[in-house]
N, C-alpha and C positions, 0 to 999 in steps of 0.2 A: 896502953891499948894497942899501940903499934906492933908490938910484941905478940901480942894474942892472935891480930889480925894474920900477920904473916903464920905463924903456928896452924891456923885455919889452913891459910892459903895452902902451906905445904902438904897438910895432910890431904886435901883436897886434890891435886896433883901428884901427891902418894896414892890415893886409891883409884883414880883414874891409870896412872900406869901398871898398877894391879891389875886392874880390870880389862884393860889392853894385851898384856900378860897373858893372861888368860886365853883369853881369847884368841891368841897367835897359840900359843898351847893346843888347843884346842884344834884348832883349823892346822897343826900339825900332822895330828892325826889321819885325817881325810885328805891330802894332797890333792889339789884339782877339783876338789869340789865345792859348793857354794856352803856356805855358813850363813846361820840367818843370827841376828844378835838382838839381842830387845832388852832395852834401859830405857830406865829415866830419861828424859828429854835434858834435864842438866848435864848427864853425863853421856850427850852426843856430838855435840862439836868438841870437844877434849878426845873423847875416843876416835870421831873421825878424823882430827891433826895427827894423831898418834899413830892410827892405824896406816894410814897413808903414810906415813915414812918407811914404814914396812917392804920388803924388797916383795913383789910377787903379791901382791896383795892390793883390790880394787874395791874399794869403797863405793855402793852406794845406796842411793834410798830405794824405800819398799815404789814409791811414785814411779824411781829410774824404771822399774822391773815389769811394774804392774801394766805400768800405758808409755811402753817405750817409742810411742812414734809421739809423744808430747816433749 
């Protein structure tokens, strides 16, 4: 089972750096401008570790944006 589990784990951690990936891909195009990104709520604390190691790159929620004096 241990086997299987990590197998999971990895591929789990494989598609989130995809999707990271992407997503900097992406927000290449547009330099300086705002990106909006919309997942799964699984794949947002993984995206947002990942994305924040990103040089140039500020992470944050729809909350941060919406009602910024909160």
């Amino acid at each position: 089972m241990a086997g299987e589990f990590a197998f999971l784990r990895d591929q789990w951690e494989d598609r989130n750096r995809i999707m990271a990936d992407n997503i900097m891909a992406q927000a290449a195009k547009y330099p300086g401008r705002r990106l909006v990104v919309i997942c799964g709520v699984d794949h947002k604390y993984a995206l947002r570790d990942l994305l924040a190691k990103e040089p140039g790159v500020k992470v944050l929620e729809y909350y941060e944006i919406a009602n910024p004096s909160k």
